[in-house]
TORSE-217689 format. One record per residue (C-alpha): residue in three letters; x, y, z. Coordinates in steps of 0.25 Angstrom, whole numbers, plus 2048, in hexadecimal, padded with zeros to 3 digits. Layout:
N
AlaXYZ ...
END
This chain:
765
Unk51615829F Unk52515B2A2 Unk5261672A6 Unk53216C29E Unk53217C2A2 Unk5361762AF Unk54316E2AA Unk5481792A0 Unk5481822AC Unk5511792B2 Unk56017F2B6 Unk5651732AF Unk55D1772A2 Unk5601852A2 Unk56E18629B Unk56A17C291 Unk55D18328C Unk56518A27F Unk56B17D27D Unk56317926D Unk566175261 Unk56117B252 Unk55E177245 Unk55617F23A Unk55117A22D Unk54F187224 Unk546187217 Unk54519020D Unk53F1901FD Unk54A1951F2 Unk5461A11EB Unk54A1A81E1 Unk54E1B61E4 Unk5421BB1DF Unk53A1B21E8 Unk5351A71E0 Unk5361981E3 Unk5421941DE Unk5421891D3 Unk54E1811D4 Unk5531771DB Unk55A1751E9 Unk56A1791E5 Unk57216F1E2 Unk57D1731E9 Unk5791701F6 Unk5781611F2 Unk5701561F6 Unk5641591FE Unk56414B205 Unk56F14D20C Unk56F15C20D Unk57116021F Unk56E16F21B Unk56617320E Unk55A16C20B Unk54D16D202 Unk54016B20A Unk533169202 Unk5391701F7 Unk5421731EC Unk5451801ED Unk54117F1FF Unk54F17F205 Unk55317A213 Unk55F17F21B Unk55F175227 Unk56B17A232 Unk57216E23A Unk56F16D249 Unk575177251 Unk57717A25F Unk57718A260 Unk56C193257 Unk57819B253 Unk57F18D24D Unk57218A248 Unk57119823D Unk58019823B Unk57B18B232 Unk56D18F22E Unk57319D22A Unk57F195221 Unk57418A21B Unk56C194217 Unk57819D210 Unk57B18F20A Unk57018D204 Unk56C19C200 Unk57919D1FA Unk57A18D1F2 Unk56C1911EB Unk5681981DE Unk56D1A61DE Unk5611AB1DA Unk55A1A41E5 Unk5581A61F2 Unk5511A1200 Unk5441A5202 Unk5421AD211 Unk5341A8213 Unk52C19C21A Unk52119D210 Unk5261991FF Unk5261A31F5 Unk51D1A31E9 Unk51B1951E6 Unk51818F1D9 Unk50A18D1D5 Unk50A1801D0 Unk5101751DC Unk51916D1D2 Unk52117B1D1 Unk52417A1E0 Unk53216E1E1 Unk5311641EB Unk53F1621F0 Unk5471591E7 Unk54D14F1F1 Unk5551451EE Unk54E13B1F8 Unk5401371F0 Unk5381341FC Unk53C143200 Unk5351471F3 Unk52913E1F4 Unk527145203 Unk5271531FF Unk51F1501F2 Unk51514A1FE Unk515158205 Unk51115E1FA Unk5051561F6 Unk502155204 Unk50416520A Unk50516C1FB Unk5131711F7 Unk51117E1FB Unk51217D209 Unk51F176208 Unk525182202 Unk52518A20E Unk53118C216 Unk53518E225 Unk54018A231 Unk54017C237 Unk54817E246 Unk54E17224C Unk54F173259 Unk55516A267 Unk55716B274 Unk56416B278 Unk56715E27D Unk56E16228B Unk56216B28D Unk55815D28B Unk55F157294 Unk5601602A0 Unk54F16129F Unk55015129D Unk55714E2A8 Unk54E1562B2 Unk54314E2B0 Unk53E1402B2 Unk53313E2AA Unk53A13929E Unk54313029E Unk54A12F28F Unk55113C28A Unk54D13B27D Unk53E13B283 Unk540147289 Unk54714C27F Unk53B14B274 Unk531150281 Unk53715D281 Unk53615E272 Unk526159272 Unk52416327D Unk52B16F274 Unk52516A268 Unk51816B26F Unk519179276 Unk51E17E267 Unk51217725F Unk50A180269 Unk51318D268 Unk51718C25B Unk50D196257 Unk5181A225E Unk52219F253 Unk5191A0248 Unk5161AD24E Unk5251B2250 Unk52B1AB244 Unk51E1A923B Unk5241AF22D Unk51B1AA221 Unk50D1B4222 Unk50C1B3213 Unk50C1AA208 Unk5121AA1FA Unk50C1A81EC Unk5051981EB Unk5091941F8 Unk4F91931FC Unk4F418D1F0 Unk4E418A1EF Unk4E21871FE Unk4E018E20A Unk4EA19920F Unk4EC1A221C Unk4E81B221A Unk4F31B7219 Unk4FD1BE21F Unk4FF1B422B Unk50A1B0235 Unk5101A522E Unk50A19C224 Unk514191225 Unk50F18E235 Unk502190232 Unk4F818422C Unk4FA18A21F Unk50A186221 Unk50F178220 Unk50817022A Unk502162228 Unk4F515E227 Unk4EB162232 Unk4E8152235 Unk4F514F239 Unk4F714F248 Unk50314E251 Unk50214D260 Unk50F153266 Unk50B14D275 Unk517141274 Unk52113D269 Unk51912F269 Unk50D136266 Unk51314025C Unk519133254 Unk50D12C256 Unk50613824F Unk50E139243 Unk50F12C242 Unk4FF12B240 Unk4FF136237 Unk50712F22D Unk4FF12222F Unk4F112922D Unk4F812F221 Unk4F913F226 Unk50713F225 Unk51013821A Unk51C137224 Unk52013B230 Unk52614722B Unk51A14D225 Unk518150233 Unk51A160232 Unk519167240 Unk51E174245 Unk52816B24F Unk52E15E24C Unk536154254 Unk54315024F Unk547145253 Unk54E13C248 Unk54D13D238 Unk53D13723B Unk533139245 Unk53312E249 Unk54113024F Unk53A13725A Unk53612C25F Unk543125262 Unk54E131263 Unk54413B269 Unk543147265 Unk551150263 Unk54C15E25D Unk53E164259 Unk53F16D24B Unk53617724A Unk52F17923B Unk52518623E Unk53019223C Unk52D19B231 Unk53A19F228 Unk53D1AD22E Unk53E1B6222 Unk5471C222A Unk5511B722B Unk5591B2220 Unk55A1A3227 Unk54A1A6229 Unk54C1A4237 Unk5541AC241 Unk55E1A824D Unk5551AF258 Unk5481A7252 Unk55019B256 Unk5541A0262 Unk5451A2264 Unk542197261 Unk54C18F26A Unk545197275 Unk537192271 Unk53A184271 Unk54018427F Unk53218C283 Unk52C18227C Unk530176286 Unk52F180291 Unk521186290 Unk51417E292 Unk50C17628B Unk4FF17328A Unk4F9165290 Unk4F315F284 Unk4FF160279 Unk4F615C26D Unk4EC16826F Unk4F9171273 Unk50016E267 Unk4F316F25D Unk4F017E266 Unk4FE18125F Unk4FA17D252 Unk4ED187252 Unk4F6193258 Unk50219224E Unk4F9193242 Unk4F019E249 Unk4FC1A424B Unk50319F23D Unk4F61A6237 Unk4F51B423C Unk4F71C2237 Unk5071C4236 Unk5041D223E Unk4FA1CE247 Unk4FB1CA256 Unk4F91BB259 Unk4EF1B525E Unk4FB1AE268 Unk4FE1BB26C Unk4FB1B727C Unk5021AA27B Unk50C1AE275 Unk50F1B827F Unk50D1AE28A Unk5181A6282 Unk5231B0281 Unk5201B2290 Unk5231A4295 Unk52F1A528B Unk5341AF294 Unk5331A92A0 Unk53919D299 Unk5441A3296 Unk5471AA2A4 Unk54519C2AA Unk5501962A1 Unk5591A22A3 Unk5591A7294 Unk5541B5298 Unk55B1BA28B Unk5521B5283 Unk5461BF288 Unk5481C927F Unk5461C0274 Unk53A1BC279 Unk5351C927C Unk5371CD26F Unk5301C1266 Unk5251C4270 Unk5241D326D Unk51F1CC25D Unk5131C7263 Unk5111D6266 Unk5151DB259 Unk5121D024E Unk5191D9245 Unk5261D4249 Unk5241C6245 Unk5291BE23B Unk51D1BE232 Unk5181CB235 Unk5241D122F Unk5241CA223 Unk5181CD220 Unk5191DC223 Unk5251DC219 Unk51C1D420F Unk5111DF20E Unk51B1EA208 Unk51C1E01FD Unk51B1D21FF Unk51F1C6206 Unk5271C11FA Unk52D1CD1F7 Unk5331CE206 Unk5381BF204 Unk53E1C21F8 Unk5471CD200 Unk5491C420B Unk54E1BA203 Unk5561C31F9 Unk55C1CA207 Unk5611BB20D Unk5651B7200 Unk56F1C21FF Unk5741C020C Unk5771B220B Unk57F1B51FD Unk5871C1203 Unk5931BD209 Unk5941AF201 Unk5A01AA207 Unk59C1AA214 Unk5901A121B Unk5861A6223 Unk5871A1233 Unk59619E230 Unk59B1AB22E Unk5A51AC239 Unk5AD1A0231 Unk5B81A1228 Unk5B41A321A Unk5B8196213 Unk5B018E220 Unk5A419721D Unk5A619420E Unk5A8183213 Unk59D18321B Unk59318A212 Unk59717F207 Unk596172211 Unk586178214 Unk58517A205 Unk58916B201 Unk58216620E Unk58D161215 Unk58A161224 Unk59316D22C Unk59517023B Unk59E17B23F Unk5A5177249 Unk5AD18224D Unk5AB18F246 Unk5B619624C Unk5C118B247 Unk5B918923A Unk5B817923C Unk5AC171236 Unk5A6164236 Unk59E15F229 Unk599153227 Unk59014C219 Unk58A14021F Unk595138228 Unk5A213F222 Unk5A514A22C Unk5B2154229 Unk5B7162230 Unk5BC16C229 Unk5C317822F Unk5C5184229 Unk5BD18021D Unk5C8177217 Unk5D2171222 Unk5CB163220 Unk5CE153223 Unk5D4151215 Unk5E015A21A Unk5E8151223 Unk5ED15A22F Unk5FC15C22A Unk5F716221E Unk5F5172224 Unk60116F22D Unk60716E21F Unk60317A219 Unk603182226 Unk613180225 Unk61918621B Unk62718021B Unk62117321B Unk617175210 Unk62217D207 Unk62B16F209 Unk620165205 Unk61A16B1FA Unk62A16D1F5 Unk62B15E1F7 Unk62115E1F1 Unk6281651E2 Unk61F1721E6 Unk62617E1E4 Unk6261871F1 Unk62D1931F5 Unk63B1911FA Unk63F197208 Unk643194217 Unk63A193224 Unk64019A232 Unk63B19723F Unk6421A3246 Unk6451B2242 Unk6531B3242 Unk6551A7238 Unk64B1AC22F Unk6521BB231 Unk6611B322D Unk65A1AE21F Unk6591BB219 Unk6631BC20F Unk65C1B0209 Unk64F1B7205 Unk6521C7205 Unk6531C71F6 Unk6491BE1F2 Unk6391BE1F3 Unk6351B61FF Unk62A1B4208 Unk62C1B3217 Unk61D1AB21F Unk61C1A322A Unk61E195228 Unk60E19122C Unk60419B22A Unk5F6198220 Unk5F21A6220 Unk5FC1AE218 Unk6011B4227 Unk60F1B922A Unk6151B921A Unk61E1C4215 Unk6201C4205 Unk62E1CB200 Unk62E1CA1F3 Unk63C1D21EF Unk6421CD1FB Unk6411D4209 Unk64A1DD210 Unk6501D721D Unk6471DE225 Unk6381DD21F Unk63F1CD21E Unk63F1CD22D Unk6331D422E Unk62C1CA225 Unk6311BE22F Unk62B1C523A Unk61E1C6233 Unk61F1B622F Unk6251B223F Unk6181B9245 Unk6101AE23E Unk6181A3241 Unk62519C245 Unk62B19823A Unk62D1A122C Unk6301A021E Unk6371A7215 Unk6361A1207 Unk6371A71F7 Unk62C1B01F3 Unk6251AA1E7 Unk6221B21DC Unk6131B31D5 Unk6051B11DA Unk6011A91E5 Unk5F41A11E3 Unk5EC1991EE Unk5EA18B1E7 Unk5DD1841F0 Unk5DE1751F0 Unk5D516B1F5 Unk5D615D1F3 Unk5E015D1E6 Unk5D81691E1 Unk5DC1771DF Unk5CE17D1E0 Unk5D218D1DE Unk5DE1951DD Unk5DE1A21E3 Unk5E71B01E1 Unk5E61B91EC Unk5E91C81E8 Unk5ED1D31F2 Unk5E21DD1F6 Unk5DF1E61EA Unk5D81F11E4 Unk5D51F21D4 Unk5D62021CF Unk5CC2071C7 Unk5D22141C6 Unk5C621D1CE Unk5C52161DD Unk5D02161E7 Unk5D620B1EF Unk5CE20C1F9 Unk5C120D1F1 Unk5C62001EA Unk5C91F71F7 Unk5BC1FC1FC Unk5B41F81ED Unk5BC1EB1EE Unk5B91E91FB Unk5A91E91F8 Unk5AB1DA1F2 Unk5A21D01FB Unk5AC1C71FC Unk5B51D1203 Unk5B41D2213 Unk5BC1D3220 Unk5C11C822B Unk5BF1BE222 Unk5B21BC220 Unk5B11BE210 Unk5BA1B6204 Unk5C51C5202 Unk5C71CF20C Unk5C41DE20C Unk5D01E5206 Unk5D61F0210 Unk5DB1FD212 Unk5E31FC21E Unk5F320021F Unk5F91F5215 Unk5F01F520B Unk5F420420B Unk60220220C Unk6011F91FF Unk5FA2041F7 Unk60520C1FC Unk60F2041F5 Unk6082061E8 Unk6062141E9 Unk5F72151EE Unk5EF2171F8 Unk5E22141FC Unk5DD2201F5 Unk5E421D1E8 Unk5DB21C1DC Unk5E220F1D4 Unk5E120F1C6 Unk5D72061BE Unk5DE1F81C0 Unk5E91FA1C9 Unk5E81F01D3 Unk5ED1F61E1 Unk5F11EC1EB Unk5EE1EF1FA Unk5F51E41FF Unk6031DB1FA Unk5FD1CE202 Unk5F11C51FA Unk5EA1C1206 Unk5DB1C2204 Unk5D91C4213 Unk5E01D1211 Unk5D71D5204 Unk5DC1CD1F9 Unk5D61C61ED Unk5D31B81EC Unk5D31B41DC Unk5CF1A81D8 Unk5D61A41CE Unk5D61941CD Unk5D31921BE Unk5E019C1B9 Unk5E718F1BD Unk5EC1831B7 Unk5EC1771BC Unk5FA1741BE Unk5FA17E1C8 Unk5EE1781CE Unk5F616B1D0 Unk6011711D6 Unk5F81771E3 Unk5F21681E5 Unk5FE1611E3 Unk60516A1EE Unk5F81681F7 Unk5F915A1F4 Unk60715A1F9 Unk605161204 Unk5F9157209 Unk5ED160209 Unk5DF15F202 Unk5DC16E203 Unk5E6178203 Unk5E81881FF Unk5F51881F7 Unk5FD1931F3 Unk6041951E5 Unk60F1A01E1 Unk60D1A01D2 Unk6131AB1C9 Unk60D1A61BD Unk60019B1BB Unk60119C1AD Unk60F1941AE Unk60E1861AF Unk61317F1BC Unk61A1741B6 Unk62417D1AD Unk6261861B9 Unk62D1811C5 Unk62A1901CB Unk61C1911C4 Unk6161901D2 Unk61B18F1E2 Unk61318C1ED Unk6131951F9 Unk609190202 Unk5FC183207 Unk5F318820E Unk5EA17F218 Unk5DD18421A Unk5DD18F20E Unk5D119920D Unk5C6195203 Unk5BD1A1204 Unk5C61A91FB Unk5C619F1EF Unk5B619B1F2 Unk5B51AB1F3 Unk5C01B21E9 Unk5C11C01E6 Unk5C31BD1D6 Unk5C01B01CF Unk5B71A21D2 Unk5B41A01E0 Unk5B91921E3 Unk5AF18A1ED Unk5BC1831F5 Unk5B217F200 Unk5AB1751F9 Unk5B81701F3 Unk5BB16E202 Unk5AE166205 Unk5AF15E1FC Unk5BC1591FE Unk5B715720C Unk5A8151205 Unk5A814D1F8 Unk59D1431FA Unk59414D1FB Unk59A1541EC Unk5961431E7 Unk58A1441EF Unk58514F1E9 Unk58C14E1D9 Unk59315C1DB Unk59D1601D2 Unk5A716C1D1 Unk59C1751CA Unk5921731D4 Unk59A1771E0 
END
């Protein structure tokens, strides 16, 4: 046998030893909130199952899968499993919910109440209407984690290319994977013991046929669990013998296919088994993992971690000489172990002493010496069973019972998940309208990589059709002229007037002293003074009854800091209105209002901002929709001005402004208002997007009146502002009105095959 403790010690190998990559498969049973199987079918609105990368039904109707994509870091690999499962928490039935445990709730009595998965593929169907006459379907109801997981590729290598007795990579490469899968049929029975988590079983899961006396380790792993029938026999000694095995078993009629075949390890290879054979094998998935009830995802980062760890123990540690009696030995421990008293000591104990001791001297020898204190403390449960998994549970589960603790569990991670709504779970250090983005590609099942978090740039990708998106809508269907457009004001003002838009009159200065000399031209009228290309509202000064000649040249200052070139145009009269376009449709309208207070006539200023300032949607650094109203010196300064102060008491409906600018990243509200509008306002806002070149733009209105019709007005309306790249989150998320979902307006601009695909239409979205 190669001796494989000897090449991972190698210096070569060494700083490639972390090198891996993750996948999990996550089920779970939909529940109502009072923890009853749920009745209805998979939600609609995460489309067709066939093609679905994320969200998936296993055996059942109501048995949801959240399936990550490959990753190469564990911390990548929960940024995606924590988003998929806020995804599909948050797309179900509000009065459902994802039940925490490995083993199903109360099931019905009769079997016909229990739904097989209603796939759209027949043969599908037909399989798993096979698994239940052949293995019952109760025991496809229960739930549990499926890690994938592989070698890092440069870390094969560096042990491949030490040796000479094999000669193909790919050979080698399915030789390490037989020898770990080997090592963990044998050692399996130490997971069970850690991260066994299903001691008890619910109402009619064991149903006129033998059943283990309760409470035991883990149900799931034990010959009461899933497993196939007991004359159905794999050897794992070569990947000829291990196909040639399989193969038997579904001539001699023990196995209807090859993927009947249900070990705790599985080599992956291909979409069949028989790949192996060919490619070799590229990753092993690991079925045996009980949900983890403490953990919202049912499995947590440092189990993976472990885990990780294992698997390399797992090609590093001996193995016994006859691999078909070493692998069957593993069988008989793991459900010994499966089967015993949650609190009581193993029957492994020794062994499993001896194991977390040639850990530690693995983990010496490769040069992780950091990763001794995890060892030493998943070694203390074998001490003190009462810290594992199932131990606990159970424990919990006498004060009332198992259901009642999975009922609060579940409620708990339910709440979580729909507490801050606007933003996604893994992804929370992204702008708001990408979280939003994001969380609608997984729910439509459109394939997502973030590839660069900090520059908010994905790739997506349904079937062949790939697209990058930046900032949630800076897309392909934008040419590149188009923000340079909008991002220069002069020129956007000249086109859209080219165009017959009305826009404000002015002049544009590229140095101080010219813009000084123009003075006399706007010192009695309204005007506004802003840089000539800024998309954030940065550097504008607004006089409304014309300016003194100083605060004029203090309001150039201002606007010079932010740019090179200024203007100074006529102040519009009337309400400006963010009009949201994408592709020829205005999807909201939005009016910003200043920071405020409502008076009720008994609470002060300050007990207002602080009441107002209790709404979920508010928050700081932008990481909610509106922004927590402040006290600091200009909102003070503006109650001033109006004769108050923060301890002022305003009477009942006097609305008290704490700041003149709307801007909801200074505490504004955003008000959806997009159905007060007619339509020939509407047109107007595409038509100057239109003109302007752009398929989705944030474009600002000035309109004293929208009662007054457009067309008998030449001054009904003036456009002030496009916008490239405007903010969603505050239309998906407003303060007062109808949230509009502008991100899946986006997505399907960018997608709408997958819209056809799936016969969506407006109400569904």
């Amino acid at each position: 046998m190669m001796n494989f403790k000897k090449l991972l010690e190698h210096s070569s190998a060494i700083p490639f030893i972390d090198q891996a990559r993750f996948g999990i498969e996550r089920e779970g049973q939909r529940v109502t909130h009072d923890g009853k199987l749920a009745r209805t079918d998979h939600p609609a609105i995460f489309g067709d199952r066939t093609y679905h990368p994320y969200i998936q039904t296993d055996f059942s109707e109501t048995q949801v899968e959240m399936i990550t994509p490959v990753t190469d870091s564990i911390d990548e690999l929960f940024q995606y499993l924590d988003a998929i499962y806020d995804v599909t928490s948050r797309s179900m039935s509000d009065e459902e919910m994802i039940w925490p445990l490995s083993m199903p709730p109360a099931l019905p009595q009769k079997d016909e109440e229990i739904m097989i998965a209603k796939l759209a593929t027949f043969e599908d169907v037909l399989y798993r209407r096979y698994l239940a006459k052949e293995y019952g379907k109760r025991k496809q109801m229960v739930s549990g984690i499926h890690f994938n997981f592989e070698f890092g590729e440069e870390l094969i290598r560096s042990l491949f290319v030490q040796q000479t007795e094999i000669q193909e990579f790919a050979a080698f490469k399915t030789e390490v994977y037989l020898k770990v899968a080997r090592n963990f049929l044998r050692y399996r029975w130490l997971i069970t013991y850690l991260y066994g988590a299903s001691p008890l079983s619910e109402a009619n899961y064991f149903v006129d046929e033998l059943h283990p006396h309760e409470p035991v380790r883990s149900i799931r792993n034990s010959e009461y669990g899933y497993t196939n029938h007991s004359n159905v026999k794999v050897s794992y000694a070569s990947m000829e013998q291990y196909l040639a095995d399989i193969e038997q078993m579904i001539e001699e009629g023990k196995l209807s296919e090859e993927k009947e075949f249900y070990a705790p390890v599985r080599f992956r290879g291909g979409k069949r088994v028989a790949d192996v054979a060919k490619m070799g094998v590229r990753y092993i998935e690991l079925r045996n993992i009980d949900l983890n009830p403490y953990h919202h995802l049912g499995i947590s980062k440092e189990q993976v971690q472990f885990l990780q760890l294992f698997l390399v123990f797992m090609l590093w540690a001996p193995e016994g000489s006859s691999v078909d009696e070493w692998v069957e030995e593993g069988t008989l421990y793991n459900n010994r172990v499966a089967l015993e008293g949650p609190l009581d000591q193993t029957a492994m104990y020794e062994e499993g002493l001896m194991l977390f001791t040639q850990m530690k001297e693995m983990v010496q020898a490769l040069q992780h010496e950091e990763l001794l204190p995890t060892i030493d403390k998943l070694a203390e449960r074998l001490n003190n069973p009462s810290q594992t998994i199932a131990a606990q549970l159970y424990t919990e589960a006498q004060s009332d019972s198992q259901k009642a603790v999975a009922v609060a569990l579940g409620r708990k991670y339910d709440a979580e998940s729909h507490e801050r709504p606007y933003q996604l779970a893994g992804f929370r250090e992204m702008e708001l309208s990408t979280q939003i983005f994001l969380f609608d590609a997984i729910q439509k099942g459109i394939q997502v990589k973030v590839i660069d978090e900090a520059d908010q740039f994905l790739r997506l990708q349904f079937e062949n059709h790939v697209e990058y998106v930046k900032n949630a809508n800076m897309t392909s269907k934008d040419s590149y002229i188009v923000p340079l457009i909008m991002e220069n004001k002069t020129v956007t003002k000249k086109i859209l007037a080219e165009a017959g838009f009305r826009v404000p009159a002015g002049a544009e200065f590229t140095s101080m002293a010219e813009a000084k000399r123009a003075y006399s031209r706007f010192a009695k009228e309204a005007f506004v003074i802003k840089p000539k290309s800024t998309n954030y509202g940065l550097g504008i000064t607004i006089f409304k009854e014309g300016a003194s000649e100083e605060d004029y040249h203090k309001g150039l200052e201002i606007a010079f800091r932010e740019d090179t070139s200024v203007l100074v145009e006529e102040f519009l009269p009337g309400t400006e209105y963010r009009f949201f376009v994408i592709d020829r449709q205005v999807q909201a309208i939005l009016l910003r209002i200043p920071a405020n207070v409502i008076g009720n006539g008994e609470q002060t200023v300050a007990e207002l901002v602080a009441q107002k300032n209790q709404d979920p949607l508010r928050g700081t650094n932008h990481r909610a929709p509106l922004e927590l109203i402040q006290l600091g010196d200009l909102e003070q300064l503006m109650l001033k001005e109006q004769g108050l102060t923060i301890d002022s008491i305003p009477a009942k409906d006097q609305i008290v402004y704490l700041r003149e600018n709307s801007n909801i990243s200074t505490g504004g509200d955003s008000i959806d208002v997009t159905a007060e509008f007619s339509d020939a306002y509407k047109e107007i806002a595409v038509a100057a997007v239109t003109a302007l070149g752009a398929k989705v733009s944030g474009i600002d209105l000035i309109i004293p009146d929208k009662e007054i019709d457009p067309s008998t007005d030449e001054k009904a309306y003036g456009i002030i502002e496009a916008n490239f790249n405007p903010a969603m989150h505050m239309h998906v998320y407003p303060f007062s009105g109808t949230g509009r979902r502008l991100t899946l307006a986006v997505l399907k601009l960018l997608y709408p095959e997958v819209w056809a695909l799936n016969h969506w239409n407006e109400e569904e979205k």
